[in-house]
GUFI-329243 format. One record per atom (N, C-alpha, C): residue number from 1; residue in three letters; atom name; z negated, y negated, x. Coordinates in steps of 0.2 Angstrom, whole numbers. Layout:
BEGIN
<atom><resi>NUM</resi><resn>ala</resn><name>CA</name><w>Z</w><v>Y</v><u>X</u></atom>
...
This chain:
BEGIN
<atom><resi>1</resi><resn>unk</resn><name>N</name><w>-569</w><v>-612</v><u>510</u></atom>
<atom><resi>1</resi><resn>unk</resn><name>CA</name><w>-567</w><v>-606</v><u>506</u></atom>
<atom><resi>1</resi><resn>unk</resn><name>C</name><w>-561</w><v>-603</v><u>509</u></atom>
<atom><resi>2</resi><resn>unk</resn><name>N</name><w>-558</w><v>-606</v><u>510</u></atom>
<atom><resi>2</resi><resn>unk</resn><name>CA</name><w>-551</w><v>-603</v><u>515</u></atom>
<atom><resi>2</resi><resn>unk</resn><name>C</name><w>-552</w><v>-598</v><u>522</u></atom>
<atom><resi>3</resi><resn>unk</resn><name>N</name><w>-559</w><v>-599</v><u>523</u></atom>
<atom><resi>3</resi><resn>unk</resn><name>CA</name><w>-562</w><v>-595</v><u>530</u></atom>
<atom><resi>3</resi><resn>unk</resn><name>C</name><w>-564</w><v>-587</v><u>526</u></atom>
<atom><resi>4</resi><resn>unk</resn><name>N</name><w>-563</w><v>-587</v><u>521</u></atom>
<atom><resi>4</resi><resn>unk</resn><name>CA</name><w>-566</w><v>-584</v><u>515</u></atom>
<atom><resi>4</resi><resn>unk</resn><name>C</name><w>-560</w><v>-582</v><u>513</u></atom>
<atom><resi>5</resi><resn>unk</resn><name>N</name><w>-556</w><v>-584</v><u>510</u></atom>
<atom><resi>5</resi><resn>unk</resn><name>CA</name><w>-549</w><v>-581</v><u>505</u></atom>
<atom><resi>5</resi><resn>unk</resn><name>C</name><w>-545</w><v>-578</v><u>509</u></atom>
<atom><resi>6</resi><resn>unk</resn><name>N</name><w>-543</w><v>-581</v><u>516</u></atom>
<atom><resi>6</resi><resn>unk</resn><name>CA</name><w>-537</w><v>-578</v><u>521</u></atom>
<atom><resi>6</resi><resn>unk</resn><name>C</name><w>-540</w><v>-573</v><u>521</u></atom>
<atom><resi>7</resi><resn>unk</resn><name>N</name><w>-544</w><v>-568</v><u>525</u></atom>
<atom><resi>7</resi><resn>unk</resn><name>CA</name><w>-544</w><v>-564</v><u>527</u></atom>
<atom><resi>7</resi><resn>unk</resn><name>C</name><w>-546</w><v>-558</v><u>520</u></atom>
<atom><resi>8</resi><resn>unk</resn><name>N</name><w>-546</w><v>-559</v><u>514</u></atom>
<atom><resi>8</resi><resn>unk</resn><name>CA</name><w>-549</w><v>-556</v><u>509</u></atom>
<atom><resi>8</resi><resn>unk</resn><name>C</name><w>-540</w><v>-554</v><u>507</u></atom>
<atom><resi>9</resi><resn>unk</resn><name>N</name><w>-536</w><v>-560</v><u>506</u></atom>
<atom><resi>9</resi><resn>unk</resn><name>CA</name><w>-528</w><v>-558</v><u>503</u></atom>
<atom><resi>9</resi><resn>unk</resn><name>C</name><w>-526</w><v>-556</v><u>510</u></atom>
<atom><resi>10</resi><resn>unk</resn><name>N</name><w>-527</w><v>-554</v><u>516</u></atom>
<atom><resi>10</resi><resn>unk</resn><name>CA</name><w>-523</w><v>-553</v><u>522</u></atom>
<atom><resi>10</resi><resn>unk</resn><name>C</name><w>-526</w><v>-544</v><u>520</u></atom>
<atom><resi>11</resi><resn>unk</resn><name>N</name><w>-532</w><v>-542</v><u>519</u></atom>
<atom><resi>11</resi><resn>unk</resn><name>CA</name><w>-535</w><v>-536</v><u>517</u></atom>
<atom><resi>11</resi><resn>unk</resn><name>C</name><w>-530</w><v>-535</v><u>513</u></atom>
<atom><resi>12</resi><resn>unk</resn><name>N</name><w>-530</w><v>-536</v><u>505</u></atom>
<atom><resi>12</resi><resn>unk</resn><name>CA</name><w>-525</w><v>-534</v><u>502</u></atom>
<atom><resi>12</resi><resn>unk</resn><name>C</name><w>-520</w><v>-533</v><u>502</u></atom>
<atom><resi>13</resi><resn>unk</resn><name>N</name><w>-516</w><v>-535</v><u>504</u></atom>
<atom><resi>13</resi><resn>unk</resn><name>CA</name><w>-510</w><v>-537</v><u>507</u></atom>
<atom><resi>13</resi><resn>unk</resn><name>C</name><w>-508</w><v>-531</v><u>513</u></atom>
<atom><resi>14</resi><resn>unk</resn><name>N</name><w>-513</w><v>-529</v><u>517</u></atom>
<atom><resi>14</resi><resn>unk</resn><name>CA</name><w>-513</w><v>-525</v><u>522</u></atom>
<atom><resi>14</resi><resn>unk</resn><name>C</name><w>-518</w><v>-517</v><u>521</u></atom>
<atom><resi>15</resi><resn>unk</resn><name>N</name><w>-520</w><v>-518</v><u>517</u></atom>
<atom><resi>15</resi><resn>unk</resn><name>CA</name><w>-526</w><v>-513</v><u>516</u></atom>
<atom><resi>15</resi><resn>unk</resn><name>C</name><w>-524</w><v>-507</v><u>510</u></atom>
<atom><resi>16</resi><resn>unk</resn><name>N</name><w>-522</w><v>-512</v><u>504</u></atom>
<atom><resi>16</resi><resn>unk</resn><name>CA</name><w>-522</w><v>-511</v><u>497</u></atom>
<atom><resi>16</resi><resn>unk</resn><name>C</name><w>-512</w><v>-511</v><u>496</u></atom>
<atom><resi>17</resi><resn>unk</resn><name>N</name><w>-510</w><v>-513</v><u>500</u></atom>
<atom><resi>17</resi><resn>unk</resn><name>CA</name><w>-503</w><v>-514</v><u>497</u></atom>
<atom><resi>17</resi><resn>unk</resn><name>C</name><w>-501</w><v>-521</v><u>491</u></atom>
<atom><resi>18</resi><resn>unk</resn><name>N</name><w>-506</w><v>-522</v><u>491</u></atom>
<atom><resi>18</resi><resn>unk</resn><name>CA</name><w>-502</w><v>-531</v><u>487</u></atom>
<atom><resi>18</resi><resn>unk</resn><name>C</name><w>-497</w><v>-534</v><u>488</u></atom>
<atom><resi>19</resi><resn>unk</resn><name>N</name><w>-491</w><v>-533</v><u>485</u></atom>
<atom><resi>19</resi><resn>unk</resn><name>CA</name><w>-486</w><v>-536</v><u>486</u></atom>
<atom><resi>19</resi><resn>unk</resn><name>C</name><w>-485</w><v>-542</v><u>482</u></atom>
<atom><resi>20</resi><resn>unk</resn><name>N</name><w>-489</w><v>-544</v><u>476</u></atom>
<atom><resi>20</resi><resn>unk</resn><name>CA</name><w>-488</w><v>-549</v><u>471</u></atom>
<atom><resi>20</resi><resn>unk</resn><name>C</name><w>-493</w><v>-554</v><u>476</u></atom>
<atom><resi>21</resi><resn>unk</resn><name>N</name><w>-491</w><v>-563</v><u>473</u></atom>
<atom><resi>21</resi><resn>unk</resn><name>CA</name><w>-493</w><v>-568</v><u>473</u></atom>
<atom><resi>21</resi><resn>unk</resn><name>C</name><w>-502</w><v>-566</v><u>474</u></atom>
<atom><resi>22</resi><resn>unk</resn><name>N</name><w>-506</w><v>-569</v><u>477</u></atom>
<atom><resi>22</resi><resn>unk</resn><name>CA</name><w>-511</w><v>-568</v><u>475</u></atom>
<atom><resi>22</resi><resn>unk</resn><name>C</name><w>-515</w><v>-576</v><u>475</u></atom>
<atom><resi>23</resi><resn>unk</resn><name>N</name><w>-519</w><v>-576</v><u>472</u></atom>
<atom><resi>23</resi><resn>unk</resn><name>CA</name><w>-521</w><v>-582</v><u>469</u></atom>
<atom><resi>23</resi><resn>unk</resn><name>C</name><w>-531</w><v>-580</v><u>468</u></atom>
<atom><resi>24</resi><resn>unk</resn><name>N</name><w>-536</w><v>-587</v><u>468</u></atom>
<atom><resi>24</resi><resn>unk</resn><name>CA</name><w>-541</w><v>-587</v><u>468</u></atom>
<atom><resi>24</resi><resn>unk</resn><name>C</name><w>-543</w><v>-581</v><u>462</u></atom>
<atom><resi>25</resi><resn>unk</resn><name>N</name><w>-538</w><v>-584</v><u>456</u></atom>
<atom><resi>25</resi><resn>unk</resn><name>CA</name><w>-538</w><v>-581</v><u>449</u></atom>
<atom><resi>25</resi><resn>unk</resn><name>C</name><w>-537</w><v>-575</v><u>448</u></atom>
<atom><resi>26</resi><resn>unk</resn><name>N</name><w>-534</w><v>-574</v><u>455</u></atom>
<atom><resi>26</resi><resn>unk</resn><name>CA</name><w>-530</w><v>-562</v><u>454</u></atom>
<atom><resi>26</resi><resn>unk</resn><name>C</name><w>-536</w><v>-561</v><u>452</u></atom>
<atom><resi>27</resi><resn>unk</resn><name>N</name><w>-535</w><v>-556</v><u>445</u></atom>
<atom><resi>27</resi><resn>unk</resn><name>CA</name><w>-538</w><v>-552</v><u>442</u></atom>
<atom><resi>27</resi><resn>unk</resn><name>C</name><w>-538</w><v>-547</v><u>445</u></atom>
<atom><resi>28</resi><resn>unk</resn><name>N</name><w>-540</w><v>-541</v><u>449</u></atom>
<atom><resi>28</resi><resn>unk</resn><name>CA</name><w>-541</w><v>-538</v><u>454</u></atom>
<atom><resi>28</resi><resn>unk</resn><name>C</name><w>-536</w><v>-529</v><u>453</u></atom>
<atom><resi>29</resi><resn>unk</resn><name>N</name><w>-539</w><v>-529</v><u>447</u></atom>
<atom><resi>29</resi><resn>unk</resn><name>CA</name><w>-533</w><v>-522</v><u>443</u></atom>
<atom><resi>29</resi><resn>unk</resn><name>C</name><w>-528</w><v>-524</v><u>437</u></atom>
<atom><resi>30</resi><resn>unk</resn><name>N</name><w>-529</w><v>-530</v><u>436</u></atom>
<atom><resi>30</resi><resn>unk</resn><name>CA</name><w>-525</w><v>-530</v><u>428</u></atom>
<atom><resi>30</resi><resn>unk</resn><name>C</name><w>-517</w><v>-534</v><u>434</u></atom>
<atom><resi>31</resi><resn>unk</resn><name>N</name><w>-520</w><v>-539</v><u>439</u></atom>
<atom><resi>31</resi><resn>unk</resn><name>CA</name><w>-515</w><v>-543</v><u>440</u></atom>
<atom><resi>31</resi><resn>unk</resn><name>C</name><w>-512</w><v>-540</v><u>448</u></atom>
<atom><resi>32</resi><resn>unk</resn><name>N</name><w>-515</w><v>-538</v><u>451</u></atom>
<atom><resi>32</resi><resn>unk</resn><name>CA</name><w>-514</w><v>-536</v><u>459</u></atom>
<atom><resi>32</resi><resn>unk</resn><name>C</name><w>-513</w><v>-529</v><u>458</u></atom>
<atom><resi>33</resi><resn>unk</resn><name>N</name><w>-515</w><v>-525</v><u>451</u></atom>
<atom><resi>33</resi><resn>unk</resn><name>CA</name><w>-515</w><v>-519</v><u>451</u></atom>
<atom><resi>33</resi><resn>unk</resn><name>C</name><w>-519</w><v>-511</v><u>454</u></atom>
<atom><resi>34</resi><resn>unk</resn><name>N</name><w>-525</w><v>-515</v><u>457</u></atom>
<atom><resi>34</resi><resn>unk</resn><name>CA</name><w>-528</w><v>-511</v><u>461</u></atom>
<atom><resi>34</resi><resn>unk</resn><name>C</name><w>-531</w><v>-504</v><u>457</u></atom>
<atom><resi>35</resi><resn>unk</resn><name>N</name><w>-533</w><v>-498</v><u>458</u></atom>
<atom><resi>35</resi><resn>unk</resn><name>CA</name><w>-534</w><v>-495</v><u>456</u></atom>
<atom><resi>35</resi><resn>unk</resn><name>C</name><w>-541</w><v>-493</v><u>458</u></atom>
<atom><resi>36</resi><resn>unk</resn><name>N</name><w>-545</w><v>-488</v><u>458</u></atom>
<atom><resi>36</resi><resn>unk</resn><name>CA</name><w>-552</w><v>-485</v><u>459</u></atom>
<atom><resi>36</resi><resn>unk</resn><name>C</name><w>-552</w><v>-485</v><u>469</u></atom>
<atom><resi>37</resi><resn>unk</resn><name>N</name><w>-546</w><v>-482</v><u>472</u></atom>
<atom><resi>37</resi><resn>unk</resn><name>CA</name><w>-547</w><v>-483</v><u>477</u></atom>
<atom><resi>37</resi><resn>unk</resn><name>C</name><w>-544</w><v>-490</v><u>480</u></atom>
<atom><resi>38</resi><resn>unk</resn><name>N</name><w>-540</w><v>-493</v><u>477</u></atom>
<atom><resi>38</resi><resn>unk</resn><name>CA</name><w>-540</w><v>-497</v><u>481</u></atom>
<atom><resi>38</resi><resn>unk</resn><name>C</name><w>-544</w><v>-502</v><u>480</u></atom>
<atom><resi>39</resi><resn>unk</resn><name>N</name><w>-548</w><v>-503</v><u>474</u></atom>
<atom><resi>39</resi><resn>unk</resn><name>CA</name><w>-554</w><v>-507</v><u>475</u></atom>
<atom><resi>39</resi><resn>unk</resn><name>C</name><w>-559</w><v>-505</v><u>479</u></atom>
<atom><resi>40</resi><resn>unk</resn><name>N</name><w>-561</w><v>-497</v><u>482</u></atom>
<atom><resi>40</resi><resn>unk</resn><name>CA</name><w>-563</w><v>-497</v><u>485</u></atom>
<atom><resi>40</resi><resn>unk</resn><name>C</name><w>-561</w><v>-499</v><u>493</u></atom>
<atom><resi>41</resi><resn>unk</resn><name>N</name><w>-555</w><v>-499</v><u>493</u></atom>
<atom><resi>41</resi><resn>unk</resn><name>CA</name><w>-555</w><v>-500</v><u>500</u></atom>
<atom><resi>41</resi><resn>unk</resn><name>C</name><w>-556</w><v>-508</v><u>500</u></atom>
<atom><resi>42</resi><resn>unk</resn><name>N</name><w>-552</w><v>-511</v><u>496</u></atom>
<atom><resi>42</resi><resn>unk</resn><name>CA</name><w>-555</w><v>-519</v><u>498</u></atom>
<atom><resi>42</resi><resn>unk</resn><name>C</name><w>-561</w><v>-518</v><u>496</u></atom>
<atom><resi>43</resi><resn>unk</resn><name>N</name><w>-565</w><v>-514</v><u>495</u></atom>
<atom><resi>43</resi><resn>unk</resn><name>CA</name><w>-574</w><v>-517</v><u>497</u></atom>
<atom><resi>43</resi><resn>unk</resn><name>C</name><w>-577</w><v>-516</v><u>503</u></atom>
<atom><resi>44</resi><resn>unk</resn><name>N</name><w>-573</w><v>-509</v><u>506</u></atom>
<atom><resi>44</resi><resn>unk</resn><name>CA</name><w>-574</w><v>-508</v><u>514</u></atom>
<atom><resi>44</resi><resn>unk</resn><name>C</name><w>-571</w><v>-511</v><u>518</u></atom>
<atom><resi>45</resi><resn>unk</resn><name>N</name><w>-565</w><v>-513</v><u>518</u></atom>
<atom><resi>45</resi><resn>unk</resn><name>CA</name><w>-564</w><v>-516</v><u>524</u></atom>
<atom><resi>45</resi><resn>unk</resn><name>C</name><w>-566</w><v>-524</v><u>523</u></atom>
<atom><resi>46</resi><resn>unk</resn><name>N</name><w>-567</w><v>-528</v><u>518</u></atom>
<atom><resi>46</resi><resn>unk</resn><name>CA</name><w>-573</w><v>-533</v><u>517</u></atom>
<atom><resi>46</resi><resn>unk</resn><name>C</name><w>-576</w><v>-533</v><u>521</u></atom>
<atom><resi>47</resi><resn>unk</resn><name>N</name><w>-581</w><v>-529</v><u>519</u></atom>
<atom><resi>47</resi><resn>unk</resn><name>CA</name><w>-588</w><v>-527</v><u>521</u></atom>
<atom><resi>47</resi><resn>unk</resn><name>C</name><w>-587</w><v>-527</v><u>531</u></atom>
<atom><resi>48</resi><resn>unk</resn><name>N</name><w>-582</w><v>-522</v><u>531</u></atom>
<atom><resi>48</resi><resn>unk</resn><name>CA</name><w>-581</w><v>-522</v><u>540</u></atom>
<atom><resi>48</resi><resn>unk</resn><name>C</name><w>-581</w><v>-529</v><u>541</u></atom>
<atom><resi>49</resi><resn>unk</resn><name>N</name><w>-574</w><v>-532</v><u>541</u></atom>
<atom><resi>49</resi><resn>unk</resn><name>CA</name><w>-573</w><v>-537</v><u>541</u></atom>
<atom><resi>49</resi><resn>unk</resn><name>C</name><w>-580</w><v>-542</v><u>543</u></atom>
<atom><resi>50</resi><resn>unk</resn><name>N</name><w>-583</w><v>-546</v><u>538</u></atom>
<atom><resi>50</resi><resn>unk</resn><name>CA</name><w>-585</w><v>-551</v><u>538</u></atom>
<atom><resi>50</resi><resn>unk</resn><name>C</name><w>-592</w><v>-547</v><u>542</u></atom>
<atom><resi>51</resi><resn>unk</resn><name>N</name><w>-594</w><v>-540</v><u>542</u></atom>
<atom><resi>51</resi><resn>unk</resn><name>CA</name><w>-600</w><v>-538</v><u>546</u></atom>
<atom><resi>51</resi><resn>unk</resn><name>C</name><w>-604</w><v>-538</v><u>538</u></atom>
<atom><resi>52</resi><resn>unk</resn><name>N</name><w>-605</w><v>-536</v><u>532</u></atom>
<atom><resi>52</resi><resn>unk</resn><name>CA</name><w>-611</w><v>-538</v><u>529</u></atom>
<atom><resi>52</resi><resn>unk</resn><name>C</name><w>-611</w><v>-534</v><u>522</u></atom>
<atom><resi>53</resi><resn>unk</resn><name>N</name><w>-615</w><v>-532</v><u>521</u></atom>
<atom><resi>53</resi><resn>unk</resn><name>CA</name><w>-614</w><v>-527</v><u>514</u></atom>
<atom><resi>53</resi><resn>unk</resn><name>C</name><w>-611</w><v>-532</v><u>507</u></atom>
<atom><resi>54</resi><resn>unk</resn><name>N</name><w>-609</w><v>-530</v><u>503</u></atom>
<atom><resi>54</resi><resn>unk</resn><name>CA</name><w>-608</w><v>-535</v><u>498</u></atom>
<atom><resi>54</resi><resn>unk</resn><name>C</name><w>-613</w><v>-533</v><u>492</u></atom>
<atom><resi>55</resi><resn>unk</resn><name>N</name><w>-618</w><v>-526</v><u>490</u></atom>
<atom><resi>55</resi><resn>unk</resn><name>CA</name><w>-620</w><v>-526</v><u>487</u></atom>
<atom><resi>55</resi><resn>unk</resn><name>C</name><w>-620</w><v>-528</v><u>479</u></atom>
<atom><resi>56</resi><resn>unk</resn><name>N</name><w>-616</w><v>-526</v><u>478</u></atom>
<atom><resi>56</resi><resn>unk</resn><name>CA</name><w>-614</w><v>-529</v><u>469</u></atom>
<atom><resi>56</resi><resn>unk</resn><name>C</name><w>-616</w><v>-525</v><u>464</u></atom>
<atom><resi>57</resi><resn>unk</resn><name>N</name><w>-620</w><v>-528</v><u>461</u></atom>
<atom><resi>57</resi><resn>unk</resn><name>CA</name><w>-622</w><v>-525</v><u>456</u></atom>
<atom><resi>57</resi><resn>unk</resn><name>C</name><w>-617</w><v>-520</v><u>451</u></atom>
<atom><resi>58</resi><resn>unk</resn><name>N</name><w>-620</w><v>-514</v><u>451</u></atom>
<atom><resi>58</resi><resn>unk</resn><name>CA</name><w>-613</w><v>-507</v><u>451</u></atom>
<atom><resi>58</resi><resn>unk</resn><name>C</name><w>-610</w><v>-509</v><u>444</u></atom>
<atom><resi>59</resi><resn>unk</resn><name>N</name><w>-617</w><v>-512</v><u>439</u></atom>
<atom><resi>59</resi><resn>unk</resn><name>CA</name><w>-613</w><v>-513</v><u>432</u></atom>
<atom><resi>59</resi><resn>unk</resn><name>C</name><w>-609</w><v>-521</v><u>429</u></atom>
<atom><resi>60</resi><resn>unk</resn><name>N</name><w>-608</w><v>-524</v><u>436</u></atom>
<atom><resi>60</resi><resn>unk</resn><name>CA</name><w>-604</w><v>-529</v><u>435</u></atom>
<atom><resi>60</resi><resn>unk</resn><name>C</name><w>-600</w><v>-532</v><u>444</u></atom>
<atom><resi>61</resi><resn>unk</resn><name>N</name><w>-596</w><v>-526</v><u>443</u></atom>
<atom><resi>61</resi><resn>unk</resn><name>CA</name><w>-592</w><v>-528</v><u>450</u></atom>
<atom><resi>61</resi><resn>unk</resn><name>C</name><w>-587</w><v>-534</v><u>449</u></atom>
<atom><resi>62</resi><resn>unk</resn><name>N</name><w>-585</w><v>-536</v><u>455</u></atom>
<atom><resi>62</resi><resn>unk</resn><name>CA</name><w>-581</w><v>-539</v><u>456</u></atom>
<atom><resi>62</resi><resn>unk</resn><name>C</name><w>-574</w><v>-540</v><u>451</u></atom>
<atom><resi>63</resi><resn>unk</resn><name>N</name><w>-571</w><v>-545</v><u>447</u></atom>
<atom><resi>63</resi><resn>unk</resn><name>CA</name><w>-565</w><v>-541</v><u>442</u></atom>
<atom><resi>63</resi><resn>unk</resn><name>C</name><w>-560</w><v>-547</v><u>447</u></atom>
<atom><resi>64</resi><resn>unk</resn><name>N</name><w>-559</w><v>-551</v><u>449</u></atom>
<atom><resi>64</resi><resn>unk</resn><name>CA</name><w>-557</w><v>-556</v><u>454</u></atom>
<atom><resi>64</resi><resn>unk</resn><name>C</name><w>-555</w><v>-556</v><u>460</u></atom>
<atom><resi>65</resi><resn>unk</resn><name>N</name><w>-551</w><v>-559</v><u>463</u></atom>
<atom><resi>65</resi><resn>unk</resn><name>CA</name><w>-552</w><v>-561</v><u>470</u></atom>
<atom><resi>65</resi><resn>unk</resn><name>C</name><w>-557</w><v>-569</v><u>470</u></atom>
<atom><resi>66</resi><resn>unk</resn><name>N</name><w>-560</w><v>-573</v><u>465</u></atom>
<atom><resi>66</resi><resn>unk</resn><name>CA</name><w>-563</w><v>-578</v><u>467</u></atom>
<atom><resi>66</resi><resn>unk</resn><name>C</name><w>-569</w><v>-577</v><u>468</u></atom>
<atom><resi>67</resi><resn>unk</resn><name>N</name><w>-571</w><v>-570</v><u>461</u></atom>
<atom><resi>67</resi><resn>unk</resn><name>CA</name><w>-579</w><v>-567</v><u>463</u></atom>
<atom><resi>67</resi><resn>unk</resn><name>C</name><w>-579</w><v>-564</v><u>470</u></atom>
<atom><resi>68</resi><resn>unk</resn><name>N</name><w>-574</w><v>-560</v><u>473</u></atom>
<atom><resi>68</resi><resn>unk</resn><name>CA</name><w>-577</w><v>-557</v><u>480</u></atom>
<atom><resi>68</resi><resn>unk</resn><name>C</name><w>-578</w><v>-564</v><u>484</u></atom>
<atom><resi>69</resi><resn>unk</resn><name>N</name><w>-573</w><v>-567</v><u>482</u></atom>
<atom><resi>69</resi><resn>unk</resn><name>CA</name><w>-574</w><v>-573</v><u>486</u></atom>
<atom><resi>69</resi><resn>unk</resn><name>C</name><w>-581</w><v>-578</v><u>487</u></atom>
<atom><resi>70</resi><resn>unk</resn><name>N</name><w>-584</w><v>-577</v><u>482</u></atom>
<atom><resi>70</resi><resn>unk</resn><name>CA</name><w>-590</w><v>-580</v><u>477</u></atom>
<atom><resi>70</resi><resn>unk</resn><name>C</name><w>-595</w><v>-574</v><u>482</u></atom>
<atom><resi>71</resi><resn>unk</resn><name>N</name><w>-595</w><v>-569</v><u>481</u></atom>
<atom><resi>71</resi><resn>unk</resn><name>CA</name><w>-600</w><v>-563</v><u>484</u></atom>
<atom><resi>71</resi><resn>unk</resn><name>C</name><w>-600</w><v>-563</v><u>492</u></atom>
<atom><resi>72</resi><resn>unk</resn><name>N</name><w>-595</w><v>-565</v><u>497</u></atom>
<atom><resi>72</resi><resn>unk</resn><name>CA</name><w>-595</w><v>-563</v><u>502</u></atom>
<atom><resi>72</resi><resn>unk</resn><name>C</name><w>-598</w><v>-568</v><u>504</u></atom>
<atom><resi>73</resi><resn>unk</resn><name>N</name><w>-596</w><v>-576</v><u>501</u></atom>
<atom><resi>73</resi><resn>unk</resn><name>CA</name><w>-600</w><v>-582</v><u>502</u></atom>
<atom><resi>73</resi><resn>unk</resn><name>C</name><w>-606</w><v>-581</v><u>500</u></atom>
<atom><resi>74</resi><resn>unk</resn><name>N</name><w>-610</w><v>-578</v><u>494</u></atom>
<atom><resi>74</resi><resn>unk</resn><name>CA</name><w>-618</w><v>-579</v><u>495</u></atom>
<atom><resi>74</resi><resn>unk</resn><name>C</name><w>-621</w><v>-576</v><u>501</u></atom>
<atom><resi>75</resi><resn>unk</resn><name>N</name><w>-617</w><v>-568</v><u>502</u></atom>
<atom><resi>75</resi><resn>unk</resn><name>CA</name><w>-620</w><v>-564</v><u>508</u></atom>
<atom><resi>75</resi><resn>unk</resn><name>C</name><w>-619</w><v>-566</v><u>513</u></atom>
<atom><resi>76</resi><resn>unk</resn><name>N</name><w>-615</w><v>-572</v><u>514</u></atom>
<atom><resi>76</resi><resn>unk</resn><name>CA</name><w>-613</w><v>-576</v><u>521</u></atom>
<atom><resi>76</resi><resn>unk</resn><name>C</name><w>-620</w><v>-580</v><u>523</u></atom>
<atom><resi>77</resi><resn>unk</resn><name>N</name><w>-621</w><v>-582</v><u>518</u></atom>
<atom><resi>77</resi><resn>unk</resn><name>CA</name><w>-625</w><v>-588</v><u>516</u></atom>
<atom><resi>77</resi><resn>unk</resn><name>C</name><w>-634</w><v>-584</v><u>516</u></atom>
<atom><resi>78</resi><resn>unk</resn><name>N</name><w>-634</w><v>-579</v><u>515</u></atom>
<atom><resi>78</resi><resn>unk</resn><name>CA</name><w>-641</w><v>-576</v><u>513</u></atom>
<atom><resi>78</resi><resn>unk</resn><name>C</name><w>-642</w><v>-573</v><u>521</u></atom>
<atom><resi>79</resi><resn>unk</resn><name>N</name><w>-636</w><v>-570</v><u>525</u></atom>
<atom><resi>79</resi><resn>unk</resn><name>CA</name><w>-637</w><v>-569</v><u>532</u></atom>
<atom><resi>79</resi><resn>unk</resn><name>C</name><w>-639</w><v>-575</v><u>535</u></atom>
<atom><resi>80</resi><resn>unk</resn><name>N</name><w>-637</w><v>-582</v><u>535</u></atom>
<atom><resi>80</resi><resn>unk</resn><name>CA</name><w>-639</w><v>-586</v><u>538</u></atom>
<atom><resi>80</resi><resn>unk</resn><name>C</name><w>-645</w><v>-588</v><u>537</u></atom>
<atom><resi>81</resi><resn>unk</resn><name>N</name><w>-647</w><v>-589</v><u>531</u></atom>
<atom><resi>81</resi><resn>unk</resn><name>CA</name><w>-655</w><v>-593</v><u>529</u></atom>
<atom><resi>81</resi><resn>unk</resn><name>C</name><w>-660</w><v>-585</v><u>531</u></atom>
<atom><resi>82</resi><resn>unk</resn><name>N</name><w>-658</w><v>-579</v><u>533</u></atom>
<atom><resi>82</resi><resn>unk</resn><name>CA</name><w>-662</w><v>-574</v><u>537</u></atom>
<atom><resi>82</resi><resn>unk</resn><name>C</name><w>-665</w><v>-574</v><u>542</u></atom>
<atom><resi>83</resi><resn>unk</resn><name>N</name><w>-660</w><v>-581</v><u>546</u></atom>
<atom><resi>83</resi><resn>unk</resn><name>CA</name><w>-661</w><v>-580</v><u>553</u></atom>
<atom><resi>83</resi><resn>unk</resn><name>C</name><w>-665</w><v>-586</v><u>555</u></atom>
């Protein structure tokens, strides 16, 4: 999972301006603070990142860094059983 989290908190931290502790459990806007855009930007540069759409269903996004962590791993997972 850590092949997964590091580069997810190195995004926010670099992308999004996260300066607070970030943890599986960050709450994505209540606890890290992220706004409209900067959730969207941690979805894009994700998405760069790892090569893969995240796809989330629009009426229940991500509120977590465990869920993107969670999302990034099924489409990690769904690109390999493709091939």
């Amino acid at each position: 999972m850590s092949e997964i989290f590091e580069p997810i908190e190195q995004i926010l931290r670099e992308h999004c301006g996260v300066r607070d502790a970030i943890q599986l459990d960050s709450r994505l806007q209540e606890d890290l603070g992220l706004d409209s855009m900067g959730l969207l930007t941690l979805a894009l540069e994700t998405e760069n990142h790892f090569e893969l759409c995240l796809d989330e269903p629009p009426d229940q996004p991500p509120q977590s860094v465990r869920e993107i962590v969670d999302l990034v791993a099924l489409r990690l997972k769904e690109r390999r059983e493709e091939r």
